[in-house]
TITOR-777668 format. One record per residue (C-alpha): residue number from 1; residue in three letters; x, y, z. Coordinates in Angstrom, 3 decimals. Layout:
<atoms>
{atom NUM; 'ALA'; {X; Y; Z}} ...
</atoms>
This chain:
<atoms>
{atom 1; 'UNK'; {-11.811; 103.177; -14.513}} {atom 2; 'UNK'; {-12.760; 101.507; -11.626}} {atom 3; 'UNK'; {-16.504; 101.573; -10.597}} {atom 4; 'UNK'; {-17.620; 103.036; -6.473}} {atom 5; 'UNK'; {-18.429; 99.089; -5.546}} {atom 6; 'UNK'; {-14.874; 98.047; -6.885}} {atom 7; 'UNK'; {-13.272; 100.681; -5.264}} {atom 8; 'UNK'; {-15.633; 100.012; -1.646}} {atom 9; 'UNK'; {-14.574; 96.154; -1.882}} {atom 10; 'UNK'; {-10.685; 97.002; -2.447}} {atom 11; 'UNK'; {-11.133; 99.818; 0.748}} {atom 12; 'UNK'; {-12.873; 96.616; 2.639}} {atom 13; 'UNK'; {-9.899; 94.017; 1.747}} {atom 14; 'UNK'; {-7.087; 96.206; 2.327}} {atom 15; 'UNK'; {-9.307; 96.658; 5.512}} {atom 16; 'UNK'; {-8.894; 93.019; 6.407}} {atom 17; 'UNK'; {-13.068; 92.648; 5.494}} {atom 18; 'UNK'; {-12.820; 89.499; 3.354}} {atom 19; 'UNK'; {-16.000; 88.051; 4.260}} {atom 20; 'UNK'; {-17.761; 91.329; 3.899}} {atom 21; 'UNK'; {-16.452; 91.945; 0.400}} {atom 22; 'UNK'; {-17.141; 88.297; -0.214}} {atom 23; 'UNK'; {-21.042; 88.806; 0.914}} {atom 24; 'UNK'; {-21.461; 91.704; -0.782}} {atom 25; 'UNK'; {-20.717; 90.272; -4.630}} {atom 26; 'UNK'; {-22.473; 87.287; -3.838}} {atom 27; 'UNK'; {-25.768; 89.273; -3.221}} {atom 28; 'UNK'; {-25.052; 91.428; -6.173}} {atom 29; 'UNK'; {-24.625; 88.461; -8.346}} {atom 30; 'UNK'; {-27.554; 86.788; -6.992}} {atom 31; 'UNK'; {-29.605; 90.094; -7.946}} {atom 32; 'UNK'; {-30.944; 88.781; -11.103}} {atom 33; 'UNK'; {-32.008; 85.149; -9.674}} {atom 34; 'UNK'; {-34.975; 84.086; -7.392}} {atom 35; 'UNK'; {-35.678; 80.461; -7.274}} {atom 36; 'UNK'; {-39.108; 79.332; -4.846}} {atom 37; 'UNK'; {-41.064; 75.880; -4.468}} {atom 38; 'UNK'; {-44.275; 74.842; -4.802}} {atom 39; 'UNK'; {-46.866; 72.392; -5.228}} {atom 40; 'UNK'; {-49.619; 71.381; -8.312}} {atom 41; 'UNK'; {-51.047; 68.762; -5.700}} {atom 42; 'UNK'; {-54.744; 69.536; -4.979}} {atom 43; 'UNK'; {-54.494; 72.640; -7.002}} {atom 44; 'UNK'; {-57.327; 73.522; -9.425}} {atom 45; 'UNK'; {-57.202; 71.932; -13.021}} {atom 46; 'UNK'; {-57.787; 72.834; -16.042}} {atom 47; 'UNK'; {-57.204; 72.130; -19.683}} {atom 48; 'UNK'; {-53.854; 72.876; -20.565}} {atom 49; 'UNK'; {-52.561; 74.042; -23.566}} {atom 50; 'UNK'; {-50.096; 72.278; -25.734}} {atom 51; 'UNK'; {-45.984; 73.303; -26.093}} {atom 52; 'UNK'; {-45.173; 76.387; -28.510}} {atom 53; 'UNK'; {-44.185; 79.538; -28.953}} {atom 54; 'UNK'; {-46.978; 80.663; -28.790}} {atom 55; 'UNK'; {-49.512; 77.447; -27.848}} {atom 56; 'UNK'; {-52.027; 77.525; -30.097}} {atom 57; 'UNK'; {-53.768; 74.238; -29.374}} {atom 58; 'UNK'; {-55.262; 73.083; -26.117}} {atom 59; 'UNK'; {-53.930; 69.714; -25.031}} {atom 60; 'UNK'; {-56.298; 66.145; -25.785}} {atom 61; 'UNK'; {-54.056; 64.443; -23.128}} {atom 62; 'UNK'; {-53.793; 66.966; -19.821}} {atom 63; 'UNK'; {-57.572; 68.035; -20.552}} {atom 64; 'UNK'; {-57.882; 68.123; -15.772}} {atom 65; 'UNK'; {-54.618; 68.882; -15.070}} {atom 66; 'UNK'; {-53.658; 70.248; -11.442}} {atom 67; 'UNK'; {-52.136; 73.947; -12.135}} {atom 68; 'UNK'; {-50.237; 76.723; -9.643}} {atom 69; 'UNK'; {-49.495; 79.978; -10.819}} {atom 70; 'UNK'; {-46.823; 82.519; -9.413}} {atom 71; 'UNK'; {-47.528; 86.246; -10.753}} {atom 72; 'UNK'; {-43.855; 88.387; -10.747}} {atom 73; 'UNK'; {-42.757; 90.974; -12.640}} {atom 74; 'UNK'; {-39.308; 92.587; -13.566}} {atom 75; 'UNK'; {-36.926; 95.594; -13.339}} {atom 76; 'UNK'; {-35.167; 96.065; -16.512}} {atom 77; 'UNK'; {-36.242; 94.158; -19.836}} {atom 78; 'UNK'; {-34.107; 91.596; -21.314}} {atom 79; 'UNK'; {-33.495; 87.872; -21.627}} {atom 80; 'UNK'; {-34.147; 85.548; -18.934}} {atom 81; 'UNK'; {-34.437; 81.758; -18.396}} {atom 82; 'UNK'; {-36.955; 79.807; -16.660}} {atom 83; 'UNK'; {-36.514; 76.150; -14.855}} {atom 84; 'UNK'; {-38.976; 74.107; -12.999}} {atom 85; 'UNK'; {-37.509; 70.705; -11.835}} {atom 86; 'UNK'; {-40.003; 68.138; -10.879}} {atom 87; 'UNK'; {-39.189; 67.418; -6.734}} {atom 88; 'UNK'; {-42.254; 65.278; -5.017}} {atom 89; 'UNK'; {-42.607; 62.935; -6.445}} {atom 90; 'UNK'; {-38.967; 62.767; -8.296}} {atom 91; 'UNK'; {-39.374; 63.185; -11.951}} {atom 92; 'UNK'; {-43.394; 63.630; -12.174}} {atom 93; 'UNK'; {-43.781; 65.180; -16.241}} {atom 94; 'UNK'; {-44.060; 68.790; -15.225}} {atom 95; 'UNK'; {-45.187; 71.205; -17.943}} {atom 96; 'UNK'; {-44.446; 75.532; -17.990}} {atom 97; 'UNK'; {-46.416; 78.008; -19.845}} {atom 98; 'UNK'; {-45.320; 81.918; -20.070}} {atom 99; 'UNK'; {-48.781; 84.704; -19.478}} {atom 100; 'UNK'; {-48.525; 88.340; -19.446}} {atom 101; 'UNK'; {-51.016; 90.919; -18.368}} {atom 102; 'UNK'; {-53.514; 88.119; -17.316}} {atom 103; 'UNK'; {-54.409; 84.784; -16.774}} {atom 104; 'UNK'; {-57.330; 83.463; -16.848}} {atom 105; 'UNK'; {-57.820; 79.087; -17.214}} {atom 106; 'UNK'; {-60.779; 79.321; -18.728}} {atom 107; 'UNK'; {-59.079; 80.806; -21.589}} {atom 108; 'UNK'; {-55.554; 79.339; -21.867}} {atom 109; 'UNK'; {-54.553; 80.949; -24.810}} {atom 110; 'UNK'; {-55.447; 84.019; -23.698}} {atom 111; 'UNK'; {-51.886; 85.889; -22.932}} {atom 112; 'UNK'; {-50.138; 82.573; -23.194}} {atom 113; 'UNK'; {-46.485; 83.886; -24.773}} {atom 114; 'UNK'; {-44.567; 80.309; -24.632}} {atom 115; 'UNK'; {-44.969; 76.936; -22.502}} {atom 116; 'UNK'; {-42.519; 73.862; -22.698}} {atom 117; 'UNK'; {-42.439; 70.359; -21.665}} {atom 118; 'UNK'; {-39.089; 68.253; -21.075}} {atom 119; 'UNK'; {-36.373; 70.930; -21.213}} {atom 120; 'UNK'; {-34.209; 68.631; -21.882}} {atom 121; 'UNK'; {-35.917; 65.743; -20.187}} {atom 122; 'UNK'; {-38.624; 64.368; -18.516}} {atom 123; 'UNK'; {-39.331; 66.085; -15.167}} {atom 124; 'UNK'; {-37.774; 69.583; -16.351}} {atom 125; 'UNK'; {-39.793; 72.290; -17.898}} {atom 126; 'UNK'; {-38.222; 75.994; -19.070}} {atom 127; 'UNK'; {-37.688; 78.767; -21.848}} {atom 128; 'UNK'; {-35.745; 81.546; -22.259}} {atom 129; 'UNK'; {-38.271; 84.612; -23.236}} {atom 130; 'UNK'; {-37.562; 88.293; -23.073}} {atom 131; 'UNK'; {-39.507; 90.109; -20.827}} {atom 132; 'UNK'; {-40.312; 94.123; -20.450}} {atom 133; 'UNK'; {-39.723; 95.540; -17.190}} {atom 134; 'UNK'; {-42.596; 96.732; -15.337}} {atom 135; 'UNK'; {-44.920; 94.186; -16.540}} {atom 136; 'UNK'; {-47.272; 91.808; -15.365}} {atom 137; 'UNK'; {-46.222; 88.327; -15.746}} {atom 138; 'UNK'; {-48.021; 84.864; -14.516}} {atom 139; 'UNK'; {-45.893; 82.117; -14.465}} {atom 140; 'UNK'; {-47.607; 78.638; -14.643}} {atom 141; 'UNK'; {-46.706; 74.928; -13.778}} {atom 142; 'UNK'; {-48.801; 71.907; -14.701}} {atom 143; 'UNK'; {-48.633; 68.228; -15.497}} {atom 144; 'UNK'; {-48.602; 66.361; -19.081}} {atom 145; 'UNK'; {-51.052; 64.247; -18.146}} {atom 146; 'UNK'; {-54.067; 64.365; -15.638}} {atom 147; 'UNK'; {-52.115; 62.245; -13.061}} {atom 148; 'UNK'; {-49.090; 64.521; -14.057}} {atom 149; 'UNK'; {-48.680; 66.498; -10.461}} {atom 150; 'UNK'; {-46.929; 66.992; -7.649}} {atom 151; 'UNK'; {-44.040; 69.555; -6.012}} {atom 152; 'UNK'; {-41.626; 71.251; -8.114}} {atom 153; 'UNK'; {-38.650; 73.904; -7.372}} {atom 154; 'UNK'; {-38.402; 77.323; -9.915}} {atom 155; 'UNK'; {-35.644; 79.189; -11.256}} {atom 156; 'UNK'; {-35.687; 82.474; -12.635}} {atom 157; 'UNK'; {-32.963; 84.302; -13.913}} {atom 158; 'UNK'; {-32.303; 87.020; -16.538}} {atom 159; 'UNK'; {-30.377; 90.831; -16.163}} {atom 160; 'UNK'; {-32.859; 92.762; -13.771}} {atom 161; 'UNK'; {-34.366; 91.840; -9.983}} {atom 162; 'UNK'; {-37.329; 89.614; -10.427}} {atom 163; 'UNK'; {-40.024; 90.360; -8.074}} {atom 164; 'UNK'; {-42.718; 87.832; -6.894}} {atom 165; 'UNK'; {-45.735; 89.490; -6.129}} {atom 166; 'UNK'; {-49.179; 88.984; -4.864}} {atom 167; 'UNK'; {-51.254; 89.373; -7.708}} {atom 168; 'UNK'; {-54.248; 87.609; -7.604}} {atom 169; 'UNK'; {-55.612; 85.280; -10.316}} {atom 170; 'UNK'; {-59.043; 85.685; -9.977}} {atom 171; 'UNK'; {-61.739; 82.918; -10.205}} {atom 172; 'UNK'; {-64.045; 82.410; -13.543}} {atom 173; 'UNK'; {-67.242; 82.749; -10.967}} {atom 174; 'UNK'; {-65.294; 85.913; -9.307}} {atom 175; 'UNK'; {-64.735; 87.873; -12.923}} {atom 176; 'UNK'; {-68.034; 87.436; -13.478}} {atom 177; 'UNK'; {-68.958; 89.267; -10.308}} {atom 178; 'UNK'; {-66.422; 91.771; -10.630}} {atom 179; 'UNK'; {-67.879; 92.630; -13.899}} {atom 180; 'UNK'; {-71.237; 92.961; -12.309}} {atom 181; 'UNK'; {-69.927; 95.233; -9.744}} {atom 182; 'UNK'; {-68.564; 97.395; -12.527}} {atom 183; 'UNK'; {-71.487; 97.879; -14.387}} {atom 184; 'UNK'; {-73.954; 98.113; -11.751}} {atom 185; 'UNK'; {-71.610; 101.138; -10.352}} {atom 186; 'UNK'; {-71.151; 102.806; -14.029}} {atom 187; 'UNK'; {-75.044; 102.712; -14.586}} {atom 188; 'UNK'; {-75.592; 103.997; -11.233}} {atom 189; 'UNK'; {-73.331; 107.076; -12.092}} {atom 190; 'UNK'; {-74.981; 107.906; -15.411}} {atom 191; 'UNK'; {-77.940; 107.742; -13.749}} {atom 192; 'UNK'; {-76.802; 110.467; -11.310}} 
</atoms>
């Protein structure tokens, strides 16, 4: 049984729409993949945590480490793969760690699911991981070393649309102030 879309692109062909049938698969295909650049130059550093599955140990070597983080989240749960290639400058030891819910570098194994270095080599970093649709996800590049920065180009790719969003990573001195807020507001309101 043929599905609508196959039936739509055979109406389109026999149509003499080629090019329209061709543009349509190749944005369906592409549904599951978003790919975006970036930089770790003059980011914020921090001490990053070491390769695993999860990390468990904070690294001795990339203890002021330029970091950027991209928050996204996903449509349907499943498998997908992660690659960061190393652009600017060409090869620099890029490093990728996996957080959910949160991130926060003051804690780094906070929410940390997986982070890899050298997938397979030297100036690539990626996983595969299965994610749950719906979810919060942040999404973090860094160096090996302290000197270990520079621009890099991400690929995402698994069964469901991957959506980069907006989510802000607050800073440590911001939490705290947020938390101030909070309490300040839920002590007014009992006293009321």
């Amino acid at each position: 049984m043929r599905t609508a879309f196959q039936k739509f692109a055979s109406h389109l062909a026999a149509r003499g729409a080629v090019a329209a049938v061709a543009m349509l698969s190749c944005g369906l295909a592409s549904a599951g993949v978003v790919s975006f650049n970036d930089t770790t130059a003059g980011a914020p550093t921090w001490n990053r945590p070491i390769a695993g599955n999860p990390p468990t140990v904070l690294s001795g070597v990339g203890t002021n480490t330029p970091y950027d983080v991209n928050g996204f989240f996903v449509d349907q749960s499943g498998s997908y793969t992660f690659q960061s290639t190393a652009t600017n400058p060409l090869g620099w030891d890029n490093y990728s760690f996996l957080y959910q819910l949160a991130f926060d570098q003051t804690q780094q194994l906070l929410n940390v699911l997986i982070g890899n270095d050298d997938n397979p080599s030297i100036g690539l970093a990626g996983f595969t991981y299965s994610l749950v649709a719906g979810v919060n996800y942040f999404l973090v590049q860094t160096g090996f070393s302290n000197s270990d920065f520079g621009a890099y180009s991400t690929e995402i790719q698994g069964p469901g649309n991957i959506t980069l969003s907006s989510i802000s990573v607050p800073e440590p001195g911001s939490l705290a102030l947020v938390g101030a807020a909070l309490l300040a507001a839920l002590g007014r309101r009992k006293a009321a």
